[in-house]
Backbone bond lengths (Angstrom), bond angles and torsions (degrees), N, CA, C in turn:
res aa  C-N    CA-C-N  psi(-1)  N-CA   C-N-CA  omega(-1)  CA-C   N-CA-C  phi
1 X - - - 1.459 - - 1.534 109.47 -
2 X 1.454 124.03 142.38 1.213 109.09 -173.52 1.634 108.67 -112.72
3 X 1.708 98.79 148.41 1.362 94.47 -170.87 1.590 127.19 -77.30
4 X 1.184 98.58 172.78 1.759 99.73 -160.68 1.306 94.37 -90.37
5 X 1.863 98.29 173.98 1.778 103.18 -153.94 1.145 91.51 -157.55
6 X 0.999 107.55 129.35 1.971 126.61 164.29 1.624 100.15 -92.37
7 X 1.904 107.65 88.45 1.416 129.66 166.80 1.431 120.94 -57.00
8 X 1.584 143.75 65.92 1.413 122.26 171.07 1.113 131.84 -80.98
9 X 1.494 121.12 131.53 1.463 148.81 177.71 1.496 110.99 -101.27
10 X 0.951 118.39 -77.53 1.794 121.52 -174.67 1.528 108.22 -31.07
11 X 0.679 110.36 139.12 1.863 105.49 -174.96 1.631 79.74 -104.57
12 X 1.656 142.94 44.87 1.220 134.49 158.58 1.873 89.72 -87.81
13 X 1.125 73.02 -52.79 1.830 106.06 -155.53 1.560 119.36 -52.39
14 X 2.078 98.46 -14.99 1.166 125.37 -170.43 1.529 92.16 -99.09
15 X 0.871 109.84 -47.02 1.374 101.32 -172.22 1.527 137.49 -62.92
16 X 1.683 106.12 -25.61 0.858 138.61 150.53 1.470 119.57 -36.59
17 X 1.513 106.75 -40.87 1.701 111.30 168.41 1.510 119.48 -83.82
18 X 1.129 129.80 -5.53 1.387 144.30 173.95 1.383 125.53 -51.17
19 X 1.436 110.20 -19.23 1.432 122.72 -175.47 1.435 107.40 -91.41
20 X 1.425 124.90 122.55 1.576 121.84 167.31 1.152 140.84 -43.35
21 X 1.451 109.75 -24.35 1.472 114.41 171.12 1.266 96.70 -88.91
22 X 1.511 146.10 -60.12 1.405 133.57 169.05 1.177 125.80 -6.67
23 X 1.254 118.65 -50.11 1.529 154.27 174.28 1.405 96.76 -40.65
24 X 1.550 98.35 -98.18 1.345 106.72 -171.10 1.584 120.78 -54.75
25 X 0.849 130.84 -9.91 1.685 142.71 148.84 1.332 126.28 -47.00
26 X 1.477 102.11 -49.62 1.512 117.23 -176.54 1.604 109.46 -74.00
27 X 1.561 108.43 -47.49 1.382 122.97 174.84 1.774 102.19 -30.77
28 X 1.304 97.47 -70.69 1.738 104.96 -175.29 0.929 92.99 -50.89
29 X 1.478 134.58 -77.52 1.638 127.25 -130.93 1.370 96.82 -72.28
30 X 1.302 139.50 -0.91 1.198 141.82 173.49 1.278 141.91 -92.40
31 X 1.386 93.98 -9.80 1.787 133.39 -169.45 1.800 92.93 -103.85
32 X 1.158 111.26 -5.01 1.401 109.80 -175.02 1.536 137.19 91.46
33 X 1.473 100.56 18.46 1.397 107.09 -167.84 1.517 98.23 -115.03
34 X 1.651 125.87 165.37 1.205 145.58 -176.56 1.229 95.83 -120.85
35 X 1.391 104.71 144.35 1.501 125.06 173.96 1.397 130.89 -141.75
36 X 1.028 129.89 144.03 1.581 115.25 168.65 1.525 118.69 -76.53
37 X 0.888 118.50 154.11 1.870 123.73 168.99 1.687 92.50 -34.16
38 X 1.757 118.05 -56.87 1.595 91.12 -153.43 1.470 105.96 -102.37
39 X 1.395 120.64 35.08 1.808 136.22 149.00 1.270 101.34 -83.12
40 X 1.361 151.86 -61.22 1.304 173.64 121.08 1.334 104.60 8.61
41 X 1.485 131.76 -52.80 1.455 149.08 142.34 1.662 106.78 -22.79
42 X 1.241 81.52 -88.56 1.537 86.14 179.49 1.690 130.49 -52.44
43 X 1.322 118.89 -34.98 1.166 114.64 -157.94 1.978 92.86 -87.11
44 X 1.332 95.37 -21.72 1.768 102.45 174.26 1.743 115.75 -77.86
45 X 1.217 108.65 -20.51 1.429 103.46 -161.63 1.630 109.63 64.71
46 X 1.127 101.25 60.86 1.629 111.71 163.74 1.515 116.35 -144.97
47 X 1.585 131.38 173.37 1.427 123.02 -175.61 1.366 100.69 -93.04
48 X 1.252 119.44 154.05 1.488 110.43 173.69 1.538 130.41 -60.16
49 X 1.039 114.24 -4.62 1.499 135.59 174.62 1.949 104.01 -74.75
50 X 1.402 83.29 -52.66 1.840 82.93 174.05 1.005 133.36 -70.96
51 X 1.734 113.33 -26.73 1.190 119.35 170.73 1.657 116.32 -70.82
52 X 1.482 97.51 -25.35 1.605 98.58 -170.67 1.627 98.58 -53.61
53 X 1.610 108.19 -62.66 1.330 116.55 176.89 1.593 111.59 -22.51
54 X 1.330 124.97 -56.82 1.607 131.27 -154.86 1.620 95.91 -72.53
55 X 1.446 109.25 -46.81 1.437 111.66 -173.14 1.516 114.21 -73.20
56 X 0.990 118.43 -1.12 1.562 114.80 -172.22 1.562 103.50 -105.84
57 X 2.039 97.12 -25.03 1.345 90.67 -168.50 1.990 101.35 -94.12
58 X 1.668 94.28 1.84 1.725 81.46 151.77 1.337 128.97 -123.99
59 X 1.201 92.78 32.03 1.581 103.55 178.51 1.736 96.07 -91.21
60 X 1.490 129.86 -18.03 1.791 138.74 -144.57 1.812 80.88 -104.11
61 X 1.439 130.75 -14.73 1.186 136.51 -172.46 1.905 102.12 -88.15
62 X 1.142 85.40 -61.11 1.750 93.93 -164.10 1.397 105.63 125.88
63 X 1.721 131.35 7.08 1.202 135.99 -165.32 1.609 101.11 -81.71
64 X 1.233 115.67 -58.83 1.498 134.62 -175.28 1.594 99.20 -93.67
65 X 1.713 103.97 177.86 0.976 120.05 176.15 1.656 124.38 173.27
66 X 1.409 128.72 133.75 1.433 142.07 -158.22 1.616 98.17 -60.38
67 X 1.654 120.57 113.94 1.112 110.61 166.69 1.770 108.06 -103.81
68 X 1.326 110.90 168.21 1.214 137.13 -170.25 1.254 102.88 -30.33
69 X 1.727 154.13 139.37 1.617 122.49 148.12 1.522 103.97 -111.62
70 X 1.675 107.49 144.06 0.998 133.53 -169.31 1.803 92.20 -62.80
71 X 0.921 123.31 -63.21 1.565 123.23 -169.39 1.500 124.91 -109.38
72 X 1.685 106.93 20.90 1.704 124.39 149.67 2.203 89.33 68.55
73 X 0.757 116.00 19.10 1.362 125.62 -153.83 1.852 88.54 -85.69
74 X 1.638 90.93 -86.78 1.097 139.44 -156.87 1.474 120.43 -113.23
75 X 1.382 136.34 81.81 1.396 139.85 -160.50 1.363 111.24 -64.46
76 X 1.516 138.23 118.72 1.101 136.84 156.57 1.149 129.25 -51.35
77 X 1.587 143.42 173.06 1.662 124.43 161.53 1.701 83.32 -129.73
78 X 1.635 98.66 176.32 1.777 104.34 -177.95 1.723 86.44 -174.29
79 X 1.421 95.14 166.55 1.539 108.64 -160.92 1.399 89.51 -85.92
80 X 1.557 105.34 148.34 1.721 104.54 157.23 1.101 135.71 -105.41
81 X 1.415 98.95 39.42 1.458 115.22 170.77 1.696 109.90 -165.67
82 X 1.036 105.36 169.84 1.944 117.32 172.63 1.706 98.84 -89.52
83 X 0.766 117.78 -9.40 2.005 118.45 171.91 1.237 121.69 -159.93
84 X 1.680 96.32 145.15 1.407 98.69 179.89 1.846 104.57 -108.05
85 X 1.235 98.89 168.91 1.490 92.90 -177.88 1.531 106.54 -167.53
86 X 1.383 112.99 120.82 1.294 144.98 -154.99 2.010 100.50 -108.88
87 X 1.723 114.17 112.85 1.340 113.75 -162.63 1.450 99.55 -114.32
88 X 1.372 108.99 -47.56 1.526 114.48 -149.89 1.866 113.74 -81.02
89 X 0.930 116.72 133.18 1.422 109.85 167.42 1.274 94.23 -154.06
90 X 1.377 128.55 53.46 1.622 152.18 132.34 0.990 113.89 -20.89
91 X 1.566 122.42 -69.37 1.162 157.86 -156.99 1.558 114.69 -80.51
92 X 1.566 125.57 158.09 1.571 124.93 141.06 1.707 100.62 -64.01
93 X 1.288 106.71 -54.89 1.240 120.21 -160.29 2.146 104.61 -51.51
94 X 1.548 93.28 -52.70 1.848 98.55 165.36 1.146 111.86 -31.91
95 X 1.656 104.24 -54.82 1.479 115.45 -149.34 1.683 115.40 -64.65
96 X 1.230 103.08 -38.83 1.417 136.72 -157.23 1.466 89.76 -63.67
97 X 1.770 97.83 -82.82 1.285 103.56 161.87 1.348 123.17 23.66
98 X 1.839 85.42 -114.58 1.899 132.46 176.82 2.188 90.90 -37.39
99 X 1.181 117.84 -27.59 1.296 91.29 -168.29 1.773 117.06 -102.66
100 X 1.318 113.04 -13.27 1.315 143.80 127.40 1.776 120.33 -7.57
101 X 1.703 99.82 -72.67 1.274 128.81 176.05 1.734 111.92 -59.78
102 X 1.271 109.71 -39.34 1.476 120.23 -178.00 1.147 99.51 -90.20
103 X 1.157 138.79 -30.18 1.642 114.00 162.20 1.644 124.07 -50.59
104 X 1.380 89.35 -47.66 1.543 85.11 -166.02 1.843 118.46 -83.52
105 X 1.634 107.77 -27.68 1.160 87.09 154.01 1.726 133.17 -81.06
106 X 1.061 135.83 -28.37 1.223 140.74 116.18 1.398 112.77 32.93
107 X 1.411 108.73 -84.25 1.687 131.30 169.72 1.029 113.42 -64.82
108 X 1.461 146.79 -49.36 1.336 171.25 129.06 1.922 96.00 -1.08
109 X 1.065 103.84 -47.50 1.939 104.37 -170.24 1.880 75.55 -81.54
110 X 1.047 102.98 -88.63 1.561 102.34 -167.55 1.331 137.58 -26.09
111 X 2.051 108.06 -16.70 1.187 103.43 147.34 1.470 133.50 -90.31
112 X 1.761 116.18 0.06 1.056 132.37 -164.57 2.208 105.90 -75.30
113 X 1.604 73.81 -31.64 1.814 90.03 -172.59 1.640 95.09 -67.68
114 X 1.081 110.64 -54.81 1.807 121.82 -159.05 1.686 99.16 -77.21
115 X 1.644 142.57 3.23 0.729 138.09 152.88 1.574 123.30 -95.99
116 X 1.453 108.60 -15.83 1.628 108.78 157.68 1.814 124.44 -53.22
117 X 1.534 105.69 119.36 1.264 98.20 177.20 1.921 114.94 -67.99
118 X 1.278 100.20 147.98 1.428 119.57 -179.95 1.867 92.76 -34.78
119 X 1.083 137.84 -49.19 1.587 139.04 -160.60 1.041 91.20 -111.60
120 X 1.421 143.58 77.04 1.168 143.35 172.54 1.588 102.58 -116.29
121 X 1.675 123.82 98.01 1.104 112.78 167.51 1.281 145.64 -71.65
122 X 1.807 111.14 32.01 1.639 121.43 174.87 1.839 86.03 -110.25
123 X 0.989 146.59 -24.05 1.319 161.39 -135.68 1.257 78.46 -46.88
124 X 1.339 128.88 -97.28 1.688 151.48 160.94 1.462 101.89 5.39
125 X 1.224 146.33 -42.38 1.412 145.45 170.89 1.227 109.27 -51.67
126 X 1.154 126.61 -30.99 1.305 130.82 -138.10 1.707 93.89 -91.77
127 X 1.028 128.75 145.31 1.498 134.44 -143.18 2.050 116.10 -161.21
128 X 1.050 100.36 132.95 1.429 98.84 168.76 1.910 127.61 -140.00
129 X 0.742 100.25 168.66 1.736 77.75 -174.05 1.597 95.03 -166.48
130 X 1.779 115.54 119.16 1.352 116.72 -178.75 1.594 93.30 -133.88
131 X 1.535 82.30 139.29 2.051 94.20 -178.61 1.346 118.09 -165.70
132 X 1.545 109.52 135.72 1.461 113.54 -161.08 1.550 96.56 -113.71
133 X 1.641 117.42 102.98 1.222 108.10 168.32 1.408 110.68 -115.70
134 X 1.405 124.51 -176.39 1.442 142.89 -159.57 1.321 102.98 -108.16
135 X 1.078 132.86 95.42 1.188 127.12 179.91 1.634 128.81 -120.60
136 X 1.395 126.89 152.26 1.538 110.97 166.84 1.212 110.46 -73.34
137 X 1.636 125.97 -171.36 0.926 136.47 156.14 1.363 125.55 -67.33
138 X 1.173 138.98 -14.24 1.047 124.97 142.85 1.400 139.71 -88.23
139 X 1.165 102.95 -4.04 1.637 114.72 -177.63 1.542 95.91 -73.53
140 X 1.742 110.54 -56.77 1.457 107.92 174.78 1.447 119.19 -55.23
141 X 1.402 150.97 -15.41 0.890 172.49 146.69 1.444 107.06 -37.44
142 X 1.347 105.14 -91.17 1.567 104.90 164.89 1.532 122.06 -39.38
143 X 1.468 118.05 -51.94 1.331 101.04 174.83 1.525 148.87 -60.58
144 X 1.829 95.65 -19.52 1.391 86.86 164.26 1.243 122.00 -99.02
145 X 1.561 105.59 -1.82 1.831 105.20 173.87 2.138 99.96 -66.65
146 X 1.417 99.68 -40.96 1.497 103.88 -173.03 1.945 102.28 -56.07
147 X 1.250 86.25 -46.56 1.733 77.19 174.18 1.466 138.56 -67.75
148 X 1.441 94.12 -5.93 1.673 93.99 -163.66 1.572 76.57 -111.98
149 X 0.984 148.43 -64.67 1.671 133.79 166.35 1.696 121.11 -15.20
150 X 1.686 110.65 -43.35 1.681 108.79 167.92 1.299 114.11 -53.32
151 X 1.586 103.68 -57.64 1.825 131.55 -173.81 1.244 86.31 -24.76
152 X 1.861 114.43 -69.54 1.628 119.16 -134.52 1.978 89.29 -82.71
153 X 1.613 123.20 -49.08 1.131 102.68 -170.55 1.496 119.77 -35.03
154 X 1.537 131.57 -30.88 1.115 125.18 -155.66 1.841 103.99 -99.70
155 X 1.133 122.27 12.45 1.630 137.07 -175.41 1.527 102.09 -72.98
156 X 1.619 110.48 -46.25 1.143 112.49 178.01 1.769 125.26 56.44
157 X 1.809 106.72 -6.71 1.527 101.63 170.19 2.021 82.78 114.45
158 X 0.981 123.01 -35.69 1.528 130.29 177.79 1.588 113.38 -17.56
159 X 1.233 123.85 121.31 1.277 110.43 144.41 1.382 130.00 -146.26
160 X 1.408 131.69 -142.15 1.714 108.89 -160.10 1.766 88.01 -86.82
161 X 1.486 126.58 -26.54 1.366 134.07 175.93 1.068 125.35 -51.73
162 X 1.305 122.54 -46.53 1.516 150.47 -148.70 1.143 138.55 -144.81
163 X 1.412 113.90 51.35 1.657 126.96 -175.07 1.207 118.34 -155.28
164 X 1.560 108.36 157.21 1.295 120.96 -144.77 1.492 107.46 -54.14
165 X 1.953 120.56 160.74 1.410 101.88 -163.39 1.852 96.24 -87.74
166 X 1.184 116.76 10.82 1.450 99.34 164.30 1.386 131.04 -110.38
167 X 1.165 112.11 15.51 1.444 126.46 162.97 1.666 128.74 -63.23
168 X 1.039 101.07 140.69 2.085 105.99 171.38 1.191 90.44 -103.41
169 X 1.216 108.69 167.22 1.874 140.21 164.16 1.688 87.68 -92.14
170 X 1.342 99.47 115.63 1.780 105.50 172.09 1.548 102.28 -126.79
171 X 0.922 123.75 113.49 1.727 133.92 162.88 1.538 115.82 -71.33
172 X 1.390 95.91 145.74 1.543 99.20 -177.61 1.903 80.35 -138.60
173 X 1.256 77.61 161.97 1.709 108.08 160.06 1.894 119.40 -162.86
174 X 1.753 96.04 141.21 1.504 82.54 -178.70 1.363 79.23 -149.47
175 X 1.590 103.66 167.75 1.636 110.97 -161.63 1.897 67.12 -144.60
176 X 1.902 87.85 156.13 1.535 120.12 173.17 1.944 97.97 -121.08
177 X 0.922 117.46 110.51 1.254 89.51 -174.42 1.992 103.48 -135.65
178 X 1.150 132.52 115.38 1.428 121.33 -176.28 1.702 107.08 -88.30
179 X 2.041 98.90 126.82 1.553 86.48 170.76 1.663 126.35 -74.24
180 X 1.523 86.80 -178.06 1.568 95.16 -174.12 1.562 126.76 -88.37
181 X 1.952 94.53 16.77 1.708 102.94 172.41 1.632 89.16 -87.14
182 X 1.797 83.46 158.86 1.931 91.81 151.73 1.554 93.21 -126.97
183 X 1.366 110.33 126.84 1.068 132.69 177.10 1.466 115.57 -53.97
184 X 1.348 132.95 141.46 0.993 147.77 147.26 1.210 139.78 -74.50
185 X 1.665 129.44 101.07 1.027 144.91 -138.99 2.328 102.15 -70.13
């Protein structure tokens, strides 16, 4: 069965993800964990008042969403879906966005490397891969659907709650991106 996906198009809705603490919010709530506004607070370096703001203003998306609370206290939020997925670059405004977003995870991998200890025996996993091919429009098409199909085969149902006790949290990121030459035949 394949898992469900919070699809964004509107480059409103994109933009909305543009903010760094947003970011790192989504990361979790996406990894499968529930949080309150002031876990989300904290793990952002923001007051819980601010975060409320961020979460409400991605809750108006469909990104976030109010999960259950155990003690009616204190409202949790949780993703409404196992993926997010970012389409549109229609727009300046898309564009801007989507390029926004790649900064910060971007930086986000680059602190992931510089927090590995020197004897870190996953070190060797750790992997990169840059390549400029020629492609049609549908080849590029297919390829990042083919890529985001690998991504998900390996999800397996996983999340930050519920997975095996010998597993790491390993991040990937891959960008499809066509330049702004047109080639000359």
């Amino acid at each position: 069965m394949a898992e469900k996906k919070v699809v964004l198009t509107d480059p409103r809705a994109i933009r909305a993800l543009a903010h760094p603490a947003r970011q790192l919010v989504i990361d979790e709530l996406y990894s499968g964990r529930v949080m309150t506004a002031t876990e989300c607070a904290e793990l952002a370096g923001l007051t819980p008042s601010a975060m409320s703001y961020h979460l409400r203003a991605l809750e108006r998306w469909g990104i976030v969403e109010r999960a259950e609370s155990a003690d009616g206290r204190e409202r949790p939020w949780r993703a409404p879906a196992q993926g997010l997925i970012i389409t549109s670059q229609s727009s300046v405004a898309g564009r801007t966005a989507n390029q926004a977003m790649m900064r910060v995870a971007t930086d986000r991998m680059l602190e992931l490397f510089d927090d590995l200890p020197g004897d870190d025996g996953w070190d060797d996993v750790s992997a990169m891969s840059r390549s400029r091919l020629w492609l049609t429009r549908e080849e590029a098409e297919e390829l990042g659907s083919d890529l985001q199909k690998l991504v998900d085969s390996y999800r397996k149902g996983r999340t930050a709650s519920d997975h095996p006790a010998d597993t790491r949290s390993i991040h990937t990121m891959f960008t499809v991106v066509p330049s702004g030459e047109v080639p000359q035949p």
